[in-house]
Structures are given as C-alpha cells and as structure tokens.
C-alpha positions as CSV (number, residue, x, y, z in Angstrom):
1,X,21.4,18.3,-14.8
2,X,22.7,14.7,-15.2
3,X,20.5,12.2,-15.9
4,X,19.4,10.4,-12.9
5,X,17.8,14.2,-12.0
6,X,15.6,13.7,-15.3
7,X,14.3,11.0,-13.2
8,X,14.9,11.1,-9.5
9,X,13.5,14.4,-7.1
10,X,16.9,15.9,-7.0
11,X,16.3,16.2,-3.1
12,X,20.1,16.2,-2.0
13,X,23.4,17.1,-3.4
14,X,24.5,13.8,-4.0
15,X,28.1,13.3,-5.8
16,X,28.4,12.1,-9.2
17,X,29.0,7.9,-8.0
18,X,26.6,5.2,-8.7
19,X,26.6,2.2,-6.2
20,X,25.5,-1.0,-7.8
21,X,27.0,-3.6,-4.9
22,X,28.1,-3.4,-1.1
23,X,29.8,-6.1,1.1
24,X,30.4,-5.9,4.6
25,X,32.2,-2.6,5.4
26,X,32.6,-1.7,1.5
27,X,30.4,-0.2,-1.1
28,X,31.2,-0.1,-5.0
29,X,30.5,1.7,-7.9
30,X,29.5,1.2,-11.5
31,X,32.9,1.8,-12.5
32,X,34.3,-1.2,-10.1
33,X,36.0,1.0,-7.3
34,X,35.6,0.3,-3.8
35,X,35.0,2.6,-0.7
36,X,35.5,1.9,2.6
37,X,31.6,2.9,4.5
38,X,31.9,4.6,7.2
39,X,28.1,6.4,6.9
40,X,26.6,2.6,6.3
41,X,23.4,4.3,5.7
42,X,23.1,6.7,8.3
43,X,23.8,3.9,10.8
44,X,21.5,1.9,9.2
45,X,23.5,-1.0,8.1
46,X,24.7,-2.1,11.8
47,X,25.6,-5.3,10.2
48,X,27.2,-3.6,7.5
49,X,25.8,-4.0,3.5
50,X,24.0,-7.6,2.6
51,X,25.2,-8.9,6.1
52,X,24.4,-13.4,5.4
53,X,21.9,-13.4,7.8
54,X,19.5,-10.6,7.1
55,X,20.1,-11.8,3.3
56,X,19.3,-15.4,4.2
57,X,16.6,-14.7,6.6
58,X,15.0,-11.8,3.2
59,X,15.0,-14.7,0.7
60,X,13.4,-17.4,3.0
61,X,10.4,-15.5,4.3
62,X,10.1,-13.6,0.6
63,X,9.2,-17.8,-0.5
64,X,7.0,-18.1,2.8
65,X,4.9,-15.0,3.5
66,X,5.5,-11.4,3.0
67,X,2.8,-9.8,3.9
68,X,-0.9,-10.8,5.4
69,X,-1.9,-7.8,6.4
70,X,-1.7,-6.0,9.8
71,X,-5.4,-7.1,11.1
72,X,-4.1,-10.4,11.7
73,X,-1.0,-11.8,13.9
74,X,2.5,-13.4,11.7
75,X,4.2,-15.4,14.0
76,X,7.9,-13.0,12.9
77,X,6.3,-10.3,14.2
78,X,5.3,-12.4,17.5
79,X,9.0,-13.6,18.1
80,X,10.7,-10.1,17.5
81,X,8.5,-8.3,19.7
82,X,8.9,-11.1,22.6
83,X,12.7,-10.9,21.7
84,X,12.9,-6.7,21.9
85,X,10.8,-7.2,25.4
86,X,12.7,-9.6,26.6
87,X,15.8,-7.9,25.9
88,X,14.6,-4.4,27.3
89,X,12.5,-2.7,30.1
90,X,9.4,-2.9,27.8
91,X,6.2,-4.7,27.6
92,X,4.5,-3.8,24.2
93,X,5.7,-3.0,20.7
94,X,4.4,-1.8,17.8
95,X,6.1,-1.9,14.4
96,X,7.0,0.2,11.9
97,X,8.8,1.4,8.7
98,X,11.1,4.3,9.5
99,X,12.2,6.5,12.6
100,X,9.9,8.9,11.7
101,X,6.8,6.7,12.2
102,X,8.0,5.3,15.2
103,X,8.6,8.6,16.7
104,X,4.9,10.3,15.1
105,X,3.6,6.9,17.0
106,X,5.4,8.1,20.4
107,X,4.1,11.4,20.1
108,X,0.8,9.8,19.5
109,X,0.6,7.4,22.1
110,X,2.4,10.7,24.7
111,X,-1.3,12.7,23.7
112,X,-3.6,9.8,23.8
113,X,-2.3,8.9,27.7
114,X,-2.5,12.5,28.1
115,X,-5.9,12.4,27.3
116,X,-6.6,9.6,29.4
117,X,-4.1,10.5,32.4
118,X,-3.5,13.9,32.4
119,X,-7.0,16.1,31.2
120,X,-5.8,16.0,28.0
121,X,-2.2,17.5,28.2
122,X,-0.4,17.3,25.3
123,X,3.0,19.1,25.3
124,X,5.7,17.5,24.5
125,X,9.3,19.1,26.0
126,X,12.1,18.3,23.0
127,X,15.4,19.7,22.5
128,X,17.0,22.7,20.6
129,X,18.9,20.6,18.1
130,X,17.1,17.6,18.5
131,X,16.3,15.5,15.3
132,X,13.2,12.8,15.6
133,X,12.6,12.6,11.4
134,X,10.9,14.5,8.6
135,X,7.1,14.2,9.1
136,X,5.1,17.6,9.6
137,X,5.2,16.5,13.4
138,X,8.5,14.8,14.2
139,X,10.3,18.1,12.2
140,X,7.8,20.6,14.9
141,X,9.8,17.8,17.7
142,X,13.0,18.4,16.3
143,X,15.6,21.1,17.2
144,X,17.2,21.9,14.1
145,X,18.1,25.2,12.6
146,X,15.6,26.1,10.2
147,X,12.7,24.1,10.4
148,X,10.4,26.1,12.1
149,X,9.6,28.0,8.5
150,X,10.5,25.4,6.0
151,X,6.9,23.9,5.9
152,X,5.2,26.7,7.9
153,X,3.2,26.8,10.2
154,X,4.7,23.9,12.4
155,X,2.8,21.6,14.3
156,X,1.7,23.0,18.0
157,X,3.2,21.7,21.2
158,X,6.5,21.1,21.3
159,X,8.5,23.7,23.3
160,X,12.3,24.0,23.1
161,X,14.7,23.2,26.5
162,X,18.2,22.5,25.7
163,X,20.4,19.5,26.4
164,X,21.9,19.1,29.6
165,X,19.9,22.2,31.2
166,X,17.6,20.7,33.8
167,X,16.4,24.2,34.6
168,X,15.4,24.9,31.4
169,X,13.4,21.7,30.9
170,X,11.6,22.7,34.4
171,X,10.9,26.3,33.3
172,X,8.6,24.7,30.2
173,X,6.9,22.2,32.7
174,X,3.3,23.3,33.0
175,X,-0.8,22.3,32.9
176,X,-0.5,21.0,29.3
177,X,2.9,19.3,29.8
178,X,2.6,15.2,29.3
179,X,6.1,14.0,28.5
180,X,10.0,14.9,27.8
181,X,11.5,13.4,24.7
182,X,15.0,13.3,23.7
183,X,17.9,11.6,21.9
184,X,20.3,10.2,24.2
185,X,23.2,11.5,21.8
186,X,22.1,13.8,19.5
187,X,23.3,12.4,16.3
188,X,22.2,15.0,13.6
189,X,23.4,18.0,16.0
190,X,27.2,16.5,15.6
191,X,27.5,13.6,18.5
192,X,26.0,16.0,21.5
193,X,25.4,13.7,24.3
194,X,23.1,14.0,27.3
195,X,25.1,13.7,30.5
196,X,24.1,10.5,32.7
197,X,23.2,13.1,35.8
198,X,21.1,15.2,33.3
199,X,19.1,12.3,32.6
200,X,18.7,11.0,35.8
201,X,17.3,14.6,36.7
202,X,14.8,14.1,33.7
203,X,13.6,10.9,35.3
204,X,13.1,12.7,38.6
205,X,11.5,15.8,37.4
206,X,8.8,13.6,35.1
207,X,8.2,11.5,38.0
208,X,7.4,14.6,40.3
209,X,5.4,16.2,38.2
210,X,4.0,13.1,36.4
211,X,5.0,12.6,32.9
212,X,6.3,10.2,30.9
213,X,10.1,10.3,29.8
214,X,10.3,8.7,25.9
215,X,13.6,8.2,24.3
216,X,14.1,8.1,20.5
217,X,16.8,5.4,20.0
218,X,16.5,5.4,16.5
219,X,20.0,6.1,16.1
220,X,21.5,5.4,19.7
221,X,19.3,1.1,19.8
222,X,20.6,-1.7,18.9
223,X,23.7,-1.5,19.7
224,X,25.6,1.2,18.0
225,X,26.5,2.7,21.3
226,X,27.9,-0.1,22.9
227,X,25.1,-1.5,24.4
228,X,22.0,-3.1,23.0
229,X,20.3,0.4,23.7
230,X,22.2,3.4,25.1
231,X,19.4,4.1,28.0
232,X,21.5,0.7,29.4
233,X,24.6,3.4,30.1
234,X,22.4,6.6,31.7
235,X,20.9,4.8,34.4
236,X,17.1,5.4,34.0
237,X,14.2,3.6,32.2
238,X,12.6,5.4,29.9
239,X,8.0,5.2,29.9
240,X,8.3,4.7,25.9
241,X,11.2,3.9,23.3
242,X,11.7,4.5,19.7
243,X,14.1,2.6,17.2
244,X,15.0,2.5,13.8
245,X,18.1,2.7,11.6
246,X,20.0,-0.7,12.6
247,X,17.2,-2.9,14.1
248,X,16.4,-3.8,10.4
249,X,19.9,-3.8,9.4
250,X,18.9,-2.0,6.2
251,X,15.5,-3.2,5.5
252,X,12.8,-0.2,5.9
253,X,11.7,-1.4,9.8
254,X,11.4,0.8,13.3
255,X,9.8,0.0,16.4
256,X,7.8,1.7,19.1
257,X,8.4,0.0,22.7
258,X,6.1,1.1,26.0
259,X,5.7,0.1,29.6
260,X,2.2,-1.4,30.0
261,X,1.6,1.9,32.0
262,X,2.0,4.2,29.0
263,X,0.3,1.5,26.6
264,X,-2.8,3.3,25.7
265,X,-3.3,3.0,22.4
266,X,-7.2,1.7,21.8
267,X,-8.1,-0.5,18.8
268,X,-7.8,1.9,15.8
269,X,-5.7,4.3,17.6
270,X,-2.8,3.0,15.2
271,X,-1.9,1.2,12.3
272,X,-0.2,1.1,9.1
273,X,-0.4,-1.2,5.8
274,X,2.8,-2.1,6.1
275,X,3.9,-2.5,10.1
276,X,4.9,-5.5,11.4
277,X,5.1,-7.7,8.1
278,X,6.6,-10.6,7.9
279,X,9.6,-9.9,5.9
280,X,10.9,-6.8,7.3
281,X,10.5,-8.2,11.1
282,X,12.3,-12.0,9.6
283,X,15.4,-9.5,8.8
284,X,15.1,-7.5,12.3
285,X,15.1,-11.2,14.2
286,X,18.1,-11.5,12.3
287,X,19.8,-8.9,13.3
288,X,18.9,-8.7,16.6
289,X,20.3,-12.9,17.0
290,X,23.2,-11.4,16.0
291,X,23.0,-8.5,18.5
292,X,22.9,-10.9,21.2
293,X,25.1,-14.1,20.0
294,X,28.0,-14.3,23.3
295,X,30.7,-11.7,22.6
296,X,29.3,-9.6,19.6
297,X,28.7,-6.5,21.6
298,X,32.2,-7.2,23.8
299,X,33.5,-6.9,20.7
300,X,32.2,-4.1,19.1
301,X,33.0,-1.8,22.5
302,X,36.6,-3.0,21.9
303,X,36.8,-1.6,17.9
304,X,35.2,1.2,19.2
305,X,37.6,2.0,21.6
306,X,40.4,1.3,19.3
307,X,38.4,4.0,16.5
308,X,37.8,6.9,19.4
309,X,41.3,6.3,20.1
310,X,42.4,6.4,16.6
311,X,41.0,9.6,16.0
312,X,42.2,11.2,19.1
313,X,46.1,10.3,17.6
314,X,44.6,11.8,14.4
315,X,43.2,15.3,16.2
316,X,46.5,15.5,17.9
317,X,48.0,15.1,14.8
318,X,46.5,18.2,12.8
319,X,45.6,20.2,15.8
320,X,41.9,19.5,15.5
321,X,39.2,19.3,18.2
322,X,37.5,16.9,20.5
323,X,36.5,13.4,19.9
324,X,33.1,12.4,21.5
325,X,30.5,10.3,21.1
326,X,29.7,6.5,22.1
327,X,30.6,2.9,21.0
328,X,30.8,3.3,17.0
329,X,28.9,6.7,16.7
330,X,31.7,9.3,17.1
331,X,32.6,12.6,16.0
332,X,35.7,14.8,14.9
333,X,35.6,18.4,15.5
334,X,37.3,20.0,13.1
335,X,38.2,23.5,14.3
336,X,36.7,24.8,11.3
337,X,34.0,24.9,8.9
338,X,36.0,22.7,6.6
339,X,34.0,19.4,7.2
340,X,32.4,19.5,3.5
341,X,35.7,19.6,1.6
342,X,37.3,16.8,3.9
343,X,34.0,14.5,3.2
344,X,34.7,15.3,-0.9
345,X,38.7,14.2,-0.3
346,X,37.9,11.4,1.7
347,X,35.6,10.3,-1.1
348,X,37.9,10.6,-3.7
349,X,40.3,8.5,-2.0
350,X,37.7,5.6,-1.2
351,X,36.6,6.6,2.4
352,X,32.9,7.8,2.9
353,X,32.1,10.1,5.6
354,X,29.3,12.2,7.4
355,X,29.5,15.9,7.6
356,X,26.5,16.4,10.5
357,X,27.6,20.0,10.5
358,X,30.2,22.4,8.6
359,X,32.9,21.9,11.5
360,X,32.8,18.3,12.1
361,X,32.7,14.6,10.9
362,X,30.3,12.0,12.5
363,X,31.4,8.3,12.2
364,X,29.1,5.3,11.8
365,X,31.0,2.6,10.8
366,X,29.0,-1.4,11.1
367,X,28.8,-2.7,14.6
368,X,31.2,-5.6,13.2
369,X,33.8,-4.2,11.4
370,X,37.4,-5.4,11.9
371,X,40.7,-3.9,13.7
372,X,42.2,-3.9,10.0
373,X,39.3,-1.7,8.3
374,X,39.9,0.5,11.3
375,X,43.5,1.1,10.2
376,X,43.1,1.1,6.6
377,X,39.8,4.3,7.8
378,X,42.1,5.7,10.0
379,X,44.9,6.2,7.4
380,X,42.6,7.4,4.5
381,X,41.5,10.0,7.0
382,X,44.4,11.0,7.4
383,X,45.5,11.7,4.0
384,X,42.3,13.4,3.7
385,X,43.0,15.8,6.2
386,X,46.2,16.3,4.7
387,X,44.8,16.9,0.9
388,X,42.0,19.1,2.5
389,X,44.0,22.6,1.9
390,X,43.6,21.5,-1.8
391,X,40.1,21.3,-2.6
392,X,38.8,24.0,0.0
C-alpha cells in the first residue's frame, strides 16, 4: 500500500506518478518530468490544463462572488445560459456539477413530462454499452458490462436496445415508454458511433409514437467533435440535452438544456446547493467565448483530421485495426487485448493515454493543441507500440 492509499479510497489502479502542475497539452510530475496529455481529464480539459482564460476568469469572480445560493439569480449564470441557448436548439438550462447530475436531471425531467404528457410513462429506452455516469440511476441507464449487479438491485425502467438497430429500439416501444436516450458516440464503449440515418430514424420513431429523444453530450458538446455539439453533424434536434466534461474546461460544471416543450420541471422539482454558482459558470463563459471566437472550431477540425490521419499511417504501420471516432475523440483498435500494456509504455515514455477497453486506445487530446504536439503524440505512439512486446 503506498501512502497516498493510507489516505485516499484506493478507488482505481492509478500508477505510481504524482502531478503537481499542467500547461496547455502537458502535465508534470513531482519529480519534474513532463507528459504529453492525451486523456486531458477524460476530455475534460477542452482547453487543455490552466487554459488563461478559465484561470483569469476563476480568480476574478473568486474576489467578486462565488456563491449566493441557488434561490436567487447571479448574473454568470444568466449570461451562460443565454450564450448555450443562443448557440443551440434550446430554450432552458439548468446547471450542474458533473455528467452524472445533468443526466439524473434528464431522466428526471423525461418522468416528470411523462407524468404530465404521457399518464405517467416513465421508461426510458438506453443502449447496451451506453455510459451516462455513476449515480444508482444513470449506472441502471448505462450499458456497460457489469453493472446490472455491482450495486444490486438497479434502478427500474431502463430497457436495453442496441446502437444502430432501429428495430430493436421499436421492439421496446410500449404504454410506459416516454423517451430514447443515447450518446451520439459512445465514448466509454471505445468510440462506437450512432450512424446519421440511425438517428434520424430515432427522431421519426419518437415523433410517431410521441416521446421525447434526449442526448447526453457530456462527452460529444462543446466541441470535441468538431462541432460546438455533435447533434449539429446527425441531422436532428434533440427534446432535451446533457453536457459536461469540457463546458467547464476542468472546473466541476454540467448542464441540462430543454425545448420549452419538454421544460416541465415545477418549482422544487430540482435543485442543488451548488448549481449554477457564480464561479464555476464565470469559467464555463470562458470557455465557451473561446468555443466561438472566428476560426477556433475551423481549426480544431483541421488537427483532427491531421491526428485520425496520423493514426491511420500508424495502424498501417503495425497492422492494427480501424480508426474511428469524431473531431479530437478517436480510437485505435488494436487487434488485441494489449491496450493496457501499450497505455503503461506510452506512459513511461511521457505520452498518456486511455484504454476504454482491453483492445483499444481512445484519444482526447485539448480542442487547441498544435500540429507539432500532434507529431511529437504520434511518434511516442509509435515507439510505444513498438516497446509493447516488452512489458506484455
């Protein structure tokens, strides 16, 4: 047991490496070396670590007001909701600290129009392999192996289709059905995406039958697909919206987004001590001015290209498997269930990456890294792959 487990829940296998400082695309340790991020916190830092403007916008708003209390209105709150509607489909927002709570808020507001709409339906279609966060109900949402016994018994409701299977989504339609929820890519699954025509025949069959189509964008918003949120590329609008991860580019904030028509929640429907303050939505305005300066996304589709093309020389290279995913969220397969021991090499050599699953390598580099940190990735990955036979 090493000393920070004295201390710390030891709730992950994490490797022997104590960050103390991070700039831009690179994290370093208490020993002074530096690593090239391409996790950034789970596609949290879309900005990349202590980006100027969140940093600058943190320690104004920590002199001004931090927190006043949900009950009454801050005026960051005010401008980052009118800037996430006026940016989106949306007309309402509610704000909160992680994924999680955005998406239990979704699944919330889903039951409640339900209730109001629907003679109290409350179903929820989700996805085998789906991930919407680690509450009791967002784990009973999500897909993944496993979880239906880890914190037994589950929370009703949620019945499985899987991605990309129109029929099967139908076949789970019935009396007690209220909405469909999905990730566009399926992040924690290893970069599964839902086809454009698949997700135009979601928007079809909840329109027939009436229900509401919700989108958790946690990972996929605020630009780390491309666009400012991926439901811009599939041609539909979703009823309701989750984000999280990069809209607070590192600072603990998530948003739920509805359509006046799904906007049901009554006064003391929901809430939270923390949603909406002033400092965490200072450093989302922040980020999202950056989102939207002229040329910020153009650019980020361009390194992403250069990366997905990158790592298609790399696969041809060492005879390793497809590269999918969108703008800077990408995976590697790998052919093999040798993702872990590729993640410790890379590591050692001052690359971090993902391993989403044994036989592949998910990439999440910030939304503004350069051409050159792409290169200097690109060829530690490569060594990596070539020093993996070594520590397998």
């Amino acid at each position: 047991m090493t000393a920070a487990d004295n201390y710390l829940m030891p709730i992950a296998p994490r490797p022997d490496v104590v960050f103390v400082r991070g700039e831009g695309a690179w994290l370093y340790d208490s020993k002074g070396r530096r690593y090239l991020d391409w996790v950034q916190g789970w596609a949290v830092n879309c900005l990349g670590h202590a980006p100027a403007a969140v940093a600058q916008a943190l320690a104004i708003q920590a002199q001004t007001l931090i927190n006043p209390s949900p009950a009454f209105y801050n005026q960051q709150a005010l401008d980052l909701a009118e800037m996430l509607v006026r940016n989106s489909c949306f007309d309402h927002v509610f704000f909160a600290s992680s994924g999680a709570e955005a998406n239990e808020g979704a699944i919330k507001l889903a039951r409640r129009w339900g209730q109001l709409h629907r003679q109290g339906a409350h179903e929820i279609v989700t996805f085998v392999d789906g991930f919407h966060g680690r509450t009791l109900a967002t784990m009973s949402a999500s897909g993944k192996p496993g979880w239906d016994t880890l914190f037994a018994p589950q929370v009703p409701g949620f019945p499985k289709a899987m991605l990309n299977d129109i029929d099967s989504v139908a076949k789970l339609i019935g009396p007690a059905t209220v909405a469909v929820m999905l990730e566009p890519v399926q992040g924690e699954a290893g970069v599964r995406l839902a086809s454009p025509k698949f997700v135009r025949g979601l928007r079809r069959l909840c329109d027939d039958h009436g229900l509401l189509l919700v989108f958790d964008e946690v990972q996929t918003g605020c630009g780390r697909t491309g666009t400012l949120f991926a439901y811009e590329q599939l041609g539909v609008e979703p009823d309701i919206m989750t984000l999280g991860k990069g809209i607070g580019g590192g600072v603990p904030l998530s948003a739920l987004l509805a359509k006046r028509a799904a906007s049901c929640f009554a006064h003391g429907d929901q809430g939270g001590t923390y949603c909406g303050n002033p400092l965490v939505c200072a450093a989302g305005l922040a980020v999202m001015r950056t989102l939207t300066e002229e040329g910020f996304l153009d650019q980020c589709r361009t390194n992403a290209a250069t990366l997905a093309a990158a790592l298609r020389d790399v696969s041809a290279e060492f005879g390793l498997g497809e590269v999918r995913g969108m703008g800077m969220l990408l995976a590697l397969e790998l052919g093999a269930d040798t993702a872990a021991a590729v993640v410790t090499e890379a590591r050692q050599r001052g690359l971090l990456l993902n391993a989403p699953r044994p036989h592949c390598l998910r990439f999440m580099p910030a939304l503004n890294t350069t051409a050159a940190e792409i290169r200097q990735g690109i060829a530690l990955l490569r060594q990596s792959l070539a020093g993996r036979d070594s520590v397998i």
